[in-house]
N, C-alpha and C positions, 0 to 999 in steps of 0.2 A: 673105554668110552667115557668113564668118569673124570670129572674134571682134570685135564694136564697143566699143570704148574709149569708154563713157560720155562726153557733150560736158560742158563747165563746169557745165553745169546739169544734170545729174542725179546724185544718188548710187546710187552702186552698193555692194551688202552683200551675204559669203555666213555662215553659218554652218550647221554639220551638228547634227540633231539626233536624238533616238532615240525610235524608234515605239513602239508598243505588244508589241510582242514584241522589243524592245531593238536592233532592226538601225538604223545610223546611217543618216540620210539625207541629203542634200544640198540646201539651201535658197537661194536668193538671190533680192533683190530691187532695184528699182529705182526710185527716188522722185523728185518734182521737188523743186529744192532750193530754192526764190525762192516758189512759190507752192501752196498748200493743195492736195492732191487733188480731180479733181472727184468722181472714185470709184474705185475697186478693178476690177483686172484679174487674176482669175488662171488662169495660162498652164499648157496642157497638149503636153507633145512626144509627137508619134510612138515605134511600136518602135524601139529600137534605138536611141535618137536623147537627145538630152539638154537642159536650156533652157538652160544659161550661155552656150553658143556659139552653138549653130546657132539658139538663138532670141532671141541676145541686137539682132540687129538690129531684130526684132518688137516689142521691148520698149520699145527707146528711141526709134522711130518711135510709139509708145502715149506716152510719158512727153512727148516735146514734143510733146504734142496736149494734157497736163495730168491723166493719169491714172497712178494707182500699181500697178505690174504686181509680182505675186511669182510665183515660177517652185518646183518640185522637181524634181528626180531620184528616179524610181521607184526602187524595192528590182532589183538587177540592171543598173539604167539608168546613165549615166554616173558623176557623181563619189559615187554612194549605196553602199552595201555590196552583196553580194548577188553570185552565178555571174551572170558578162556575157549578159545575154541571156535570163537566168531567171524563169519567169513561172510560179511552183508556181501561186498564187491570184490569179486577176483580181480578186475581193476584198479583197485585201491592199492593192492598188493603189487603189482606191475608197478604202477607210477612211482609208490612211492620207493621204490628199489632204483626205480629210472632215474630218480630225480639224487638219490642222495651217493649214489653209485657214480653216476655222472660227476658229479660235481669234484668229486674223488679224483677221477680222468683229467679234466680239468684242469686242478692246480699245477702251478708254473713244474714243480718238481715231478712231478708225473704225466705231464704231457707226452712226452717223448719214448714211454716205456707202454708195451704191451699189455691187452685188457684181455684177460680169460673169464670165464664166467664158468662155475663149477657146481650142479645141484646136485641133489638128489631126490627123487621119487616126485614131490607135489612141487618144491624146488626146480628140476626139470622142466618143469611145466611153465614157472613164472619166468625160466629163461627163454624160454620159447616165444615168448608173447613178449619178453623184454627183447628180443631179436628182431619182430616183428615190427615193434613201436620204431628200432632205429635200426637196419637191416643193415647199414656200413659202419656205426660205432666201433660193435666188438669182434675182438680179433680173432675168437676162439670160444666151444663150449666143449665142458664136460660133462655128461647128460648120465648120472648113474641111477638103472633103475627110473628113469625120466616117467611122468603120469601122464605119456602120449594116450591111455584108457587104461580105465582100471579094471581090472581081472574080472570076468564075467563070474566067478563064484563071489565075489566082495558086492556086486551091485543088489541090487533089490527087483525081484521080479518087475517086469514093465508097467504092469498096471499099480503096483506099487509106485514105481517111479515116476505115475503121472501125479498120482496122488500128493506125493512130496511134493511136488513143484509146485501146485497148487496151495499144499499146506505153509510151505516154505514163506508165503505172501502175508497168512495170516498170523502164524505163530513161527516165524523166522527164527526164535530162539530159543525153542522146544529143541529136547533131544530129542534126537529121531529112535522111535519106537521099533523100527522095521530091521535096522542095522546091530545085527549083536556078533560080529568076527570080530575078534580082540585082535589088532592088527599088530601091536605091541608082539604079540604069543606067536604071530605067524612071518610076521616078516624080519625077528631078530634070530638066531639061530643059536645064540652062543647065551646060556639061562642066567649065568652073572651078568650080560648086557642088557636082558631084558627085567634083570632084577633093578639093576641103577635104573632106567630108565622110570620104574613103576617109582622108585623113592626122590626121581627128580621132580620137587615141585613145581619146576617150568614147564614141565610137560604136561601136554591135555590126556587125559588120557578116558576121558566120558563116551558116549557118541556122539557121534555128527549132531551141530544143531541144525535144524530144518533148511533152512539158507544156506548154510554150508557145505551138506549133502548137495543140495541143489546147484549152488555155485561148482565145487568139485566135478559133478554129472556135466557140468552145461560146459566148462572150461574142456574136459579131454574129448569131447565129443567134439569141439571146434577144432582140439588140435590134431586130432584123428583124421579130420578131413580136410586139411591147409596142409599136409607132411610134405607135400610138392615146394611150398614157398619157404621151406628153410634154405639158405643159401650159406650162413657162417661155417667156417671148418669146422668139425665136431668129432669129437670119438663118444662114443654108446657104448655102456656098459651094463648087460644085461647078468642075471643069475638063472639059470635053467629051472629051478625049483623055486621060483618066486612066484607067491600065491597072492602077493596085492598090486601088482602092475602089470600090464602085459606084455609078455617077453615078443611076443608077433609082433607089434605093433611098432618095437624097436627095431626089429629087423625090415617092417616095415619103413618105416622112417630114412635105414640105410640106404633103401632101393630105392625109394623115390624122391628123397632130398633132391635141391638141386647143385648141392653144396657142390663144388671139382676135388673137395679136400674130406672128407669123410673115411670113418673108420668106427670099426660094429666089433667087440669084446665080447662071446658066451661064454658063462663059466657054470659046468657041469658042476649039478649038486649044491653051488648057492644056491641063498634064498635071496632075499630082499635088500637088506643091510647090507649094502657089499663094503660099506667103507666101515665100519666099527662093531657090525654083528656078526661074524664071522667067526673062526678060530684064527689065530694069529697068523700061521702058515697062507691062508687064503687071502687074508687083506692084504698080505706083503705081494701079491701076485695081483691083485687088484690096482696097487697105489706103484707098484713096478710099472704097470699098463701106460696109470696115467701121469708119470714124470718120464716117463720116454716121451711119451706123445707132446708134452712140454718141452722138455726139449728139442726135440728134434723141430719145433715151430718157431721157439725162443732164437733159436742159435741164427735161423735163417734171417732176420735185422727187419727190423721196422721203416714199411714207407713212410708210413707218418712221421717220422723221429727225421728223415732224410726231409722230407718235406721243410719241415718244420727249421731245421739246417740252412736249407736253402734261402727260406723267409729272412730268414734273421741276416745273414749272410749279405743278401740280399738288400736289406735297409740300412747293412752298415754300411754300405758302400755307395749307396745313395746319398746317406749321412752326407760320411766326409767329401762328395762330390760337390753337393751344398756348399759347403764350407771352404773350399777352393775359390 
């Protein structure tokens, strides 16, 4: 999980850019260098947590498979601006993925290639809501460990929980007093990954600020009760022994999406970290899951790219009709 040094064949690029309410943000990507994309991956991290490290091994196990992964850092999240660990608007976090995500899709060179969307745990969640905001964009999601609710032993008694919301208004950037699970301790499995992660300084590792907690609480509880209006292909990857998301809720998700392309991954005895907290034998059965399920979507060819064929196709020939 500690930083992966890009092999000969991939390039690696960061650059920071500025959102729509002007806060800098942290961008990096990671390409094949020898051969063409087969399609776009883009990467979603957990609270707390950030993509150049902790998810940089996810990346380049995606990239020698022959897919282009771009990563951000949320507003508060590792090398992005923002109070460590600050979460005023979960919609902030949405847009501003929708917007620099997008723009990615966009360009002349990538129009034509495939758009996956890959998080994990709190990640999950802002794919969820980025699905929502454009429900035909993306082509695909990987949902591991998704924050469809979080674990009923992680939350804070109810009356507690009204408390927060309330507090959350006046001292938004208090750590919350009430939450002490080291989510670090329970949802890595493997004690050298949750060693790196405690010595990575990109990561939050405090409690929940007030807002935060509260943002968190109010985003799964939306997404808990919309599970019907997901419609994108999706595979779900749950762990049986994961004590900060709930594994129901995923299998929940399975049954009632309305997705026609859906697929639901248990795996007895994980925890939480299914992509990098593991022991090495389990994450190879985790990232087997999800480059099958890539391919087996990839290989089947893009209407947009036929589209998009046609269009041109289409104007050339208008063109030189012109011109007759």
């Amino acid at each position: 999980m500690a930083l992966e040094h890009p092999p000969e064949n991939v390039k690696y690029d960061e650059e920071f850019i500025t959102n729509s309410q002007g806060s800098k943000l942290f961008t990096c990507k990671w390409i094949p260098i020898k051969d063409e994309p087969k399609a776009l991956i883009f990467i979603f991290h957990g609270y707390g947590m950030e993509c150049s490290i902790t998810m940089s091994s996810t990346a380049i196990r995606l990239v020698k498979e022959g897919y282009a992964v771009y990563g951000i850092d949320y507003q508060g999240h590792g090398k992005s601006s923002g109070l460590d660990g600050y979460v005023e608007n979960f919609d902030d976090i949405v847009n501003d993925c929708n917007d620099h995500f997008s723009n990615i899709c966009e360009e002349e060179k990538n129009r034509r290639k495939k758009r996956y969307l890959l998080g994990e745990s709190m990640g999950g969640a802002v794919i969820l809501l980025l699905h929502r905001k454009k429900p035909e964009f993306w082509d695909g999601a990987i949902l591991v460990a998704p924050m469809c609710k979080i674990a009923d032993d992680m939350k804070p008694p109810a009356a507690v929980t009204t408390l927060l919301q309330g507090l959350s208004w006046v001292i938004p950037t208090w750590k919350s007093f009430n939450i002490t699970k080291d989510i670090i301790e329970i949802g890595f499995k493997e004690p050298r990954v949750r060693e790196e992660i405690r010595k990575n300084e990109y990561c939050y590792k405090g409690p929940p600020r007030m807002r935060t907690a509260s943002e968190l609480l109010r985003v799964s509880y939306d997404i808990e009760q919309r599970l019907s209006e997901v419609t994108l292909p999706f595979i779900v990857l749950h762990g049986e022994d994961d004590k900060v998301t709930d594994q129901q809720v995923s299998k929940e998700l399975f049954k009632v999406a309305s997705s026609t392309d859906k697929t639901i991954k248990l795996y007895p005895g994980m925890w939480h970290g299914l992509l990098c907290g593991e022991p090495l034998e389990n994450t190879e059965i985790v990232f087997a899951d999800i480059i099958r399920w890539l391919e087996e979507r990839t290989k089947l060819g893009n209407p947009r790219a036929e589209t998009l064929n046609k269009v041109q196709a289409d104007n050339l020939s208008l063109n030189r009709n012109n011109k007759l």
